[in-house]
N, C-alpha and C positions, 0 to 999 in steps of 0.2 A: 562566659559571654552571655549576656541577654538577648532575649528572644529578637527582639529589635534591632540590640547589633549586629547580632548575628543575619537577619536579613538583609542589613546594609553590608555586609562582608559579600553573601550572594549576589547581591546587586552591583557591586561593584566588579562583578567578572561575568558581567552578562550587556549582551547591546539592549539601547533603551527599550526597545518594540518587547523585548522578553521580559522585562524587571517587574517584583511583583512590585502592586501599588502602581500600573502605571495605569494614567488615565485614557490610553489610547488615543485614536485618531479619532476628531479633526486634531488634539493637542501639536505641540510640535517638538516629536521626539527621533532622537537621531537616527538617522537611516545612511545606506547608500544610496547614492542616487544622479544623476547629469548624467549627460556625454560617454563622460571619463569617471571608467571607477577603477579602485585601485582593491584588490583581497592579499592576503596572502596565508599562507597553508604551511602551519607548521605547530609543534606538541606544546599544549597547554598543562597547567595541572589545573584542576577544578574540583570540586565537594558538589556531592550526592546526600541531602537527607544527612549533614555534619560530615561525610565520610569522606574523606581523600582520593582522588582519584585522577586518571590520565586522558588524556583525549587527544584525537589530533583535530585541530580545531582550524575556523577560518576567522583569519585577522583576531584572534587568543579566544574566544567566544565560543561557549555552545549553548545553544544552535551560534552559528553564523550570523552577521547584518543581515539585517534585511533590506534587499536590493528593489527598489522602487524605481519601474519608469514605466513610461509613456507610450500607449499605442502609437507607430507610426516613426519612434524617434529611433534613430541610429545608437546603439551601445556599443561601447569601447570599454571590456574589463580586460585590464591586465591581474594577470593571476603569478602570483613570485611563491616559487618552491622554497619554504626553509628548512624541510625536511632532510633526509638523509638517503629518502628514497623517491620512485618518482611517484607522480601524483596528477591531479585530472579533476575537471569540473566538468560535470553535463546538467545542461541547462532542461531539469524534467519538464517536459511537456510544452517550449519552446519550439516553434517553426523557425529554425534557423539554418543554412546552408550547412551540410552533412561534413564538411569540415571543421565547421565551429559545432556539433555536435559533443564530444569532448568522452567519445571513449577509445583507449589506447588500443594499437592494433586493428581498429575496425575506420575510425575517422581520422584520427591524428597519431602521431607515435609516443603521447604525452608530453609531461614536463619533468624536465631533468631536476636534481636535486640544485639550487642554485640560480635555475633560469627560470625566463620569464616567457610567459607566453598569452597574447592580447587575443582576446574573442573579439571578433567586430560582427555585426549582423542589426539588420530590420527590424526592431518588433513588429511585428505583423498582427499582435492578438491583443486582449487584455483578458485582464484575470486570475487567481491565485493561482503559483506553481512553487517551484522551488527549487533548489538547488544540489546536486552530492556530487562525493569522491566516486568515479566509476577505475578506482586503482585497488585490486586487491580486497582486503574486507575494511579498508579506513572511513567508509560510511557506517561502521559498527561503532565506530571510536569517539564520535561524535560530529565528522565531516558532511557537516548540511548545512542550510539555511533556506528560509521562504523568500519565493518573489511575488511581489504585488505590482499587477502593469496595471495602470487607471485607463480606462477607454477614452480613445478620441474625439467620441461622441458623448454623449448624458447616457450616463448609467443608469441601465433601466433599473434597476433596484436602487429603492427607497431608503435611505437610511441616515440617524444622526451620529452614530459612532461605531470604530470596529477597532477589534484588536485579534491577531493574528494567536492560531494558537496552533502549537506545532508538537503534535505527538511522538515519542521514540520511545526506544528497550534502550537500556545502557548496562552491560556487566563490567562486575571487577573482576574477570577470567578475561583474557584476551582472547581476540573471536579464533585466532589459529589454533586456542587449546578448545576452545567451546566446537569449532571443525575438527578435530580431531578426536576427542571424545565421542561426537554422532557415529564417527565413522567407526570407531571401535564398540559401540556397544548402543542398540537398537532401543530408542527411547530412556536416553540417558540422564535425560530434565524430565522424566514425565513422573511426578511423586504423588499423582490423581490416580494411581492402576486399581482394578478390580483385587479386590480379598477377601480369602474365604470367611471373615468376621464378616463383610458386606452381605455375602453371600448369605449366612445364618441369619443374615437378619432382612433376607428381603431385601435388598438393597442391589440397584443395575439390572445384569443380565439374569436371565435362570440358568439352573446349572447345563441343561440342554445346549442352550444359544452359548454358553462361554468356551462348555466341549466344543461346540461346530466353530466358532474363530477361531479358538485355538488350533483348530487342526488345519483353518487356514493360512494359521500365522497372523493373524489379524490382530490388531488390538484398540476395541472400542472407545479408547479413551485416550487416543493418541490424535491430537488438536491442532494443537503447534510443537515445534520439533523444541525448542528453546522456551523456556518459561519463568514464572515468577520465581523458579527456584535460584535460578543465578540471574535476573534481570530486577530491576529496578526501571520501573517507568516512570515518564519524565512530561511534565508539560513542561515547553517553552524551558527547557532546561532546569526546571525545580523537582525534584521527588517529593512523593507525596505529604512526608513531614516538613519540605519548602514550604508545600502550599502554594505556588502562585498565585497569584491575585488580580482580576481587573475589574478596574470601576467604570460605575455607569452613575447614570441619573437619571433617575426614578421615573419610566413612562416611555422612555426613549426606546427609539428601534436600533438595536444594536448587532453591528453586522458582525460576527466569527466565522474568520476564516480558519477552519481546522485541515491540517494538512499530516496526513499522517507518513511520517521519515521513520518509522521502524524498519528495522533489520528484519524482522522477523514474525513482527507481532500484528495479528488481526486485533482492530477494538471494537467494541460495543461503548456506543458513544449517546450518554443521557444526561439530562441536566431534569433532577427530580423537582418537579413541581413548575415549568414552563414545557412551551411548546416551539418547537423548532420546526422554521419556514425554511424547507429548502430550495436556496433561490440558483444552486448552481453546481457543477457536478465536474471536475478536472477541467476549472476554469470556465469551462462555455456554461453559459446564461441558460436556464430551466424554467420552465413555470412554475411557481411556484407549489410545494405541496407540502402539509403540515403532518408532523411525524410529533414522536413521542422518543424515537429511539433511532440509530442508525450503524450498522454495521460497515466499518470503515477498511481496505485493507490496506499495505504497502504500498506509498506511493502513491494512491487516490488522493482528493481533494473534496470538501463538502464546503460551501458557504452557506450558513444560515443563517435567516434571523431573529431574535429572541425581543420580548419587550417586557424586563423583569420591573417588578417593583419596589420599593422602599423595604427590600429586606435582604440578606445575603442568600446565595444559591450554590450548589456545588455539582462543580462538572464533573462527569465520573467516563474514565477509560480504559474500560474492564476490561483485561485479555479474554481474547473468543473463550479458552480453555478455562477460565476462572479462576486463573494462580496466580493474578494479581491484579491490582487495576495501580492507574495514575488515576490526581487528582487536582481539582484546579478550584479557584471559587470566584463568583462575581459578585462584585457587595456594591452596593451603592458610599460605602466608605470603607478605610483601611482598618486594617482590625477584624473585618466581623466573619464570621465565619457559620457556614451553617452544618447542619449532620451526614456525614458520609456513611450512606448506607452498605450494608457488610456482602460479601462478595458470594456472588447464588450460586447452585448447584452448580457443579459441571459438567456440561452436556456425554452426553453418548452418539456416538453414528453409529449409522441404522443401515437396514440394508439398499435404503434411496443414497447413502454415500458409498456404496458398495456396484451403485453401477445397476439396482435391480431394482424396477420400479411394480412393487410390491402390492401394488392397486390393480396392475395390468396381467398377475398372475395368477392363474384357476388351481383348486385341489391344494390349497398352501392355508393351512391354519395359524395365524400370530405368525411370531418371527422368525419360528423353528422353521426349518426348511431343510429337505433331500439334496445337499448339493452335490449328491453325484451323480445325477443329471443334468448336472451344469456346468459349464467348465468356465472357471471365472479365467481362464488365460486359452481361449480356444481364436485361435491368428484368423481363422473366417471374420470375424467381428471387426477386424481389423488388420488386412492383409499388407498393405504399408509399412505395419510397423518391424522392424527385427527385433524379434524374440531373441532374448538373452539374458543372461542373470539381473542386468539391470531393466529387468521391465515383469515385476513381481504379478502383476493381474492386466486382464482387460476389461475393460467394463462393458459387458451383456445388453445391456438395456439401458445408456445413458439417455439421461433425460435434461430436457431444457428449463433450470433451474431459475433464469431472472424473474421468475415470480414467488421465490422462495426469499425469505427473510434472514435469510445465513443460521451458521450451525449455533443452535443453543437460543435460538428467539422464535422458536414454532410458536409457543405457549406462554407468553410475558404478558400475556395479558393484556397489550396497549399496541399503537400503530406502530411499526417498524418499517423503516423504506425498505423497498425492493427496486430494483431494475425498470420494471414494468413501470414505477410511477413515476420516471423520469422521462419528460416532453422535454425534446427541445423549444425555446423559446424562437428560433428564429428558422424558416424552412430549412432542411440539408440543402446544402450547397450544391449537389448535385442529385440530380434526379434520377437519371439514369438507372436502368438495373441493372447486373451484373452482368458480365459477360463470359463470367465462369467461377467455377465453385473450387474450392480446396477445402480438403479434410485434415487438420493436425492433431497427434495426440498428445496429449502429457500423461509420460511415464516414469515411473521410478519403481524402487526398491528402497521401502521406507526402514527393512531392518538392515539393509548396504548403506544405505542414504545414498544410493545413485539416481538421481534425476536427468532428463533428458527429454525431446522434442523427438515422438515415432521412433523410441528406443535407442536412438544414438545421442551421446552423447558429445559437447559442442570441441572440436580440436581444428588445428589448422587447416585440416584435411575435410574437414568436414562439408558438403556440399552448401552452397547458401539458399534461400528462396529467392526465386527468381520472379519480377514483374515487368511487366512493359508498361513505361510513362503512360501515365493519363489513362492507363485500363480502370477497370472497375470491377473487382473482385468479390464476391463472398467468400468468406474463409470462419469456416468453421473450428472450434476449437472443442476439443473433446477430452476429458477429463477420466485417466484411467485409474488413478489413483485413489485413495482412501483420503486426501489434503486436499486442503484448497490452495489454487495457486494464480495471484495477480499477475497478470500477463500482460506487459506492459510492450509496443511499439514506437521505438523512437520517429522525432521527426515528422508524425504524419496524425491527425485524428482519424477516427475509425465510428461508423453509424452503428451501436451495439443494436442489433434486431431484436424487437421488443412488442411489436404489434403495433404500431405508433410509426404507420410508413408516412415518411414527407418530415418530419419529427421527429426521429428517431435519435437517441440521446449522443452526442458525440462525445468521445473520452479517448483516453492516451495508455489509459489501464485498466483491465476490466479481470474480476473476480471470477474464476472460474469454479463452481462449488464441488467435492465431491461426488465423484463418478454420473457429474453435467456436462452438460455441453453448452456453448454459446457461441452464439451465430457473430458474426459483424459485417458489415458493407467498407468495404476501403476503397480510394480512390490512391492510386500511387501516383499522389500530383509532383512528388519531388525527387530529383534522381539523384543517386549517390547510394552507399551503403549506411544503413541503418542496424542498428543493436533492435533484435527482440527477443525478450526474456522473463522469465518467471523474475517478479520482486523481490521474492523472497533470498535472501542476499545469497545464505547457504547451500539453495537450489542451482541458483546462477551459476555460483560458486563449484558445484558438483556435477554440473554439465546442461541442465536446462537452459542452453543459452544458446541462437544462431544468429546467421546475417541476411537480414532482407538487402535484395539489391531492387537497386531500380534504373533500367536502361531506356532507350529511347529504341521502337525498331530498327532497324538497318536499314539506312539510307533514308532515315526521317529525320536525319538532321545530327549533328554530335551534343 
C-alpha cells in the first residue's frame, strides 16, 4: 500500500477533528454536537504505526468525537454499552450535578452491558476538557475523546484557527498484564537503569551515591512506572510513523488545544523553532505567557497559541523519562514534513525528589550524604499517615515545587512553564480565606506498587473526606514518594496557591512533583460525593484513590 493509501486507510477510522491533513477549525469538520448527542462504547480494531491492534473505542474511533457545546446550553448524551462489560463516561473537568459525574460506585452504579444511560446537565463553563472510561483500565484501551465548550461571551483569546490535539500511551499488552507485571517485579518497563559500563565511564551516579540508594532501595532512574518499552504514543490517535498532520496558513494565529488522556505518561511538550503563548490552563482562561517548552501531565489541559510560518514544524511529545516521544507536524500544506529531533538524556532524581532539600542543609558535601541520621520513614514528619508496607518513605523536608520546571527540564536551556507563571485571567471567584487547613499525603511503595492517600489504601471501608457546602478549605498535598502524581478533584476547580493571591490559577488537576508539596484553596460550592485521585491510571488502580463528600450543616437546609 502506498504511503498515501495508506494514510487514507487511517483516516478513514478516525473522526474528522483527528484525521491527518485536516484543515482545522473555522473549516466544517464533523463533530458531535446539539441538545442531543448520541456515543456509544464498544471494541474497535484500529493500526498503530501499520500495526494491528484493539481498543475499546467510542462510537468505533480513537480518540473518540469530539463533543462541542455551548456555554449555558443544556446536554443530553445518551451513552449505549456495546460491550460485554460495564462501562462509564466522566465528563473531566465538567461542573455537572455529582450524578451525572459518571464514576461507578461513587456517583452512579454504571452502565450495564446493553443499556443506555442519558447524562443531562448545565454547561456552566467553557473551555478545553475531555472525556474517559472511569470502569476498570478501559481508558488504557483507547476510551476517550476531547470536549470543546465555546463561551457565551467573546472569547477573550484571539485567534484564526485551532485544531485539537490529544496526547496518549497505547500498548499491544493489555493494561491487566502491564498491572500485573508492576505488581510482580519492581520497575519492570524501566530499560534506562544505572550500569556498571555507565559507571566506568563516568556516566550518572558515583559509585558513593549508587551504594547509598541502593541501600535505600531507591532507584534514580525510575520516572514513569510504564514506558516507551511497551507504549507507543499517539497524537490524535496517529503513532509517530502516522505522523499526523495539521494545516495552517502562513501568519495566522493558531489556537492548540493539547489535552493530555495518557494512562500513564508525563510529556515534555515543544514545537522546535516557534513559541507557544499560553492562553489557558484545564480550561480556565490565563494571561497570557510565552514558553518555549511545557511540561504536561495526566489529564491536564494547555491551550496555546502559535503563529508559524510558510514552512512545516514538528510537535514533539517526549515522555518525562525519555523512552519515547509522539509526534505530530504543522505544515502549511500536506505532505511536508520537517526534522524530529532525537530523544535527550534521561533525567535522574536527586535528593529534592527524595523529600530533602539539599540547599537548606549544613556539613553535606555534593550529593553523598550520612543517611543514618535521617530517617527518611520517621512517622513525626507525618503522624497521620499509617505506616505499613505500603508506605516505602516519608518525605523529611518537602518542599513547594510549583516553581520548579518538572523532572528533566532544570537545564534545557530555553523557558519552560512552571506553576508560578500561571495568572488567572479573571479574579477567583471567591475571596474569602480559608477557614481551615488539611494536610494529605501521597504514598506508595514503588517496588510493591502500592499507592495510597496517608497510607491507606482506597476500599469500601475506607473513610471519605469530609466538607461542609460553601466552606473554604486549604488543603495541602504533600508528596512522599520518589513519582510524580496528578491529582485530580472531581466536580469542583481548586485555586493552586502560587503567590498570585486574587489570581491564583484554577485547575481540576494538579501535578504534584517528587517529594513537593502543593498548596490549593477550595471552595466545596457542590454537594454530593466526588472521585479524588492520582491520574495516573495504575495508581488509582492500586489504591490512590478516595471520596470527597460534601454536605450542607445540619439543619442548614437538605
Amino acid at each position: 500500500m502506498s504511503a498515501l493509501g495508506g494514510a487514507g486507510a487511517l483516516n478513514a477510522l478516525l473522526p474528522g477533528w483527528a484525521q491527518s491533513g485536516t484543515p482545522g477549525r473555522p473549516a466544517d469538520l464533523p463533530t458531535v454536537s446539539g441538545p442531543d448527542i448520541a456515543l456509544s462504547v464498544g471494541h474497535t480494531a484500529f493500526k498503530v504505526d501499520g500495526r494491528a491492534a484493539h481498543a475499546v473505542s467510542v462510537n468505533g474511533t480513537v480518540p473518540g468525537p469530539l463533543v462541542r457545546l455551548t456555554e449555558g446550553q443544556t446536554a443530553r448524551i445518551s451513552v449505549t454499552n456495546a460491550l460485554q462489560e460495564d462501562t462509564s463516561i466522566h465528563w473531566h473537568g465538567l461542573l455537572v450535578p455529582f450524578q451525572m459525574d459518571g464514576v461507578p460506585g461513587v456517583s452512579f452504579p454504571g452502565i450495564k452491558p446493553g443499556e443506555t444511560f442519558t447524562y443531562e446537565f448545565k454547561v456552566r463553563q467553557a473551555g478545553t476538557y475531555w472525556y474517559h472510561s472511569h470502569s476498570g483500565l478501559q481508558e488504557q484501551l483507547g476510551h476517550y475523546g476531547p470536549i470543546v465548550i465555546e463561551p457565551a461571551a467573546a472569547d477573550p483569546v484571539a485567534f484564526d484557527r485551532e485544531h485539537v490535539v490529544m496526547l496518549s500511551d497505547y500498548s499491544f499488552m493489555h493494561p491487566h498484564e502491564i498491572f500485573r507485571k508492576m505488581k510482580a517485579q519492581s520497575g519492570y518497563f524501566n530499560r534506562q537503569k544505572q550500569t556498571v559500563a555507565g559507571l566506568l565511564a563516568g556516566k550518572d551516579q558515583s559509585f558513593v551515591e549508587r551504594k547509598e540508594w541502593s541501600a535505600m532501595r531507591m532507584d534514580p532512574t525510575d520516572i514513569l512506572d510504564v514506558t516507551g518499552a511497551t507504549y507507543a504514543y499517539l497524537v490524535n490517535g496517529h503513532g509517530p510513523q502516522d505522523n499526523w498532520t495539521g494545516l495552517f496558513e502562513p501568519g495566522e494565529r493558531v489556537r492548540l488545544r493539547i489535552i493530555n488522556a495518557g494512562a500513564m505518561t508525563i510529556f515534555n511538550v515543544r514545537i522546535p523553532g516557534l513559541k507557544l503563548s499560553v492562553v489557558q490552563a484545564d480550561g480556565q482562561n490565563v494571561r497570557p505567557v510565552e514558553v518555549e517548552e511545557f511540561q504536561i501531565s495526566p489529564a491536564e489541559t494547555y491551550d496555546v497559541i502559535v503563529q508559524p510560518q510558510d514552512r512545516a514544524y514538528t510537535l514533539v511529545a517526549e515522555a518525562a523519562d525519555r523512552s519515547g516521544t509522539g509526534r505530530a507536524t504543522l505544515a502549511p500544506r500536506a505532505g511536508m514534513t520537517a526534522e524530529v529531533p532525537p530523544l535527550r538524556e534521561r533525567p535522574l532524581l536527586n535528593m529534592r525528589d527524595m523529600g530533602v532539600d539539599h540547599s537548606a542543609m549544613t556539613g553535606m558535601e555534593g550529593m553523598a550524604m550520612d543517611h543514618s541520621a535521617m530517617s527518611m520513614r520517621d512517622p513525626r514528619n507525618a503522624p497521620q499517615v499509617t505506616l505499613g508496607p505500603g508506605v516505602q518513605m516519608i518525605s523529611p523536608m518537602p518542599a513547594d515545587r510549583t516553581g520548579d520546571p518538572g523532572q528533566g527540564l532544570e537545564n534545557v536551556g530555553h523557558k519552560v512553564l512552571v506553576y508560578t507563571d500561571l495568572v488567572a485571567l479573571e479574579p477567583n471567584p471567591d475571596p474569602r480565606p480559608p477557614s481551615r487547613e488539611m494536610e494529605i499525603h501521597l504514598t506508595g511503595n514503588m517496588e510493591r506498587f502500592m499507592w495510597a492517600f496517608d497510607g491507606v489504601g482506597f476500599s469500601h471501608l475506607k473513610d471519605p473526606i469530609p466538607f461542609r457546602l460553601d466552606e473554604r478549605v486549604r488543603v495541602t498535598l504533600v508528596n512522599d514518594s520518589m513519582m510524580a502524581h496528578p491529582i485530580h478533584l472531581h466536580g469542583h476547580f481548586f485555586e493552586v496557591v502560587t503567590g498570585n493571591p486574587g489570581r491564583h490559577p484554577r485547575k481540576h488537576t494538579v501535578n504534584v512533583l517528587p517529594g513537593g508539596r502543593v498548596a490549593f484553596d477550595l471552595t466545596a460550592s457542590d454537594p454530593g460525593d466526588w472521585a479524588f485521585h492520582c491520574h495516573l491510571l495504575y495508581h488509582m488502580h492500586a489504591g490512590m484513590f478516595n471520596v470527597v463528600t460534601i454536605r450542607p450543616l445540619e439543619g442548614a437546609g437538605a
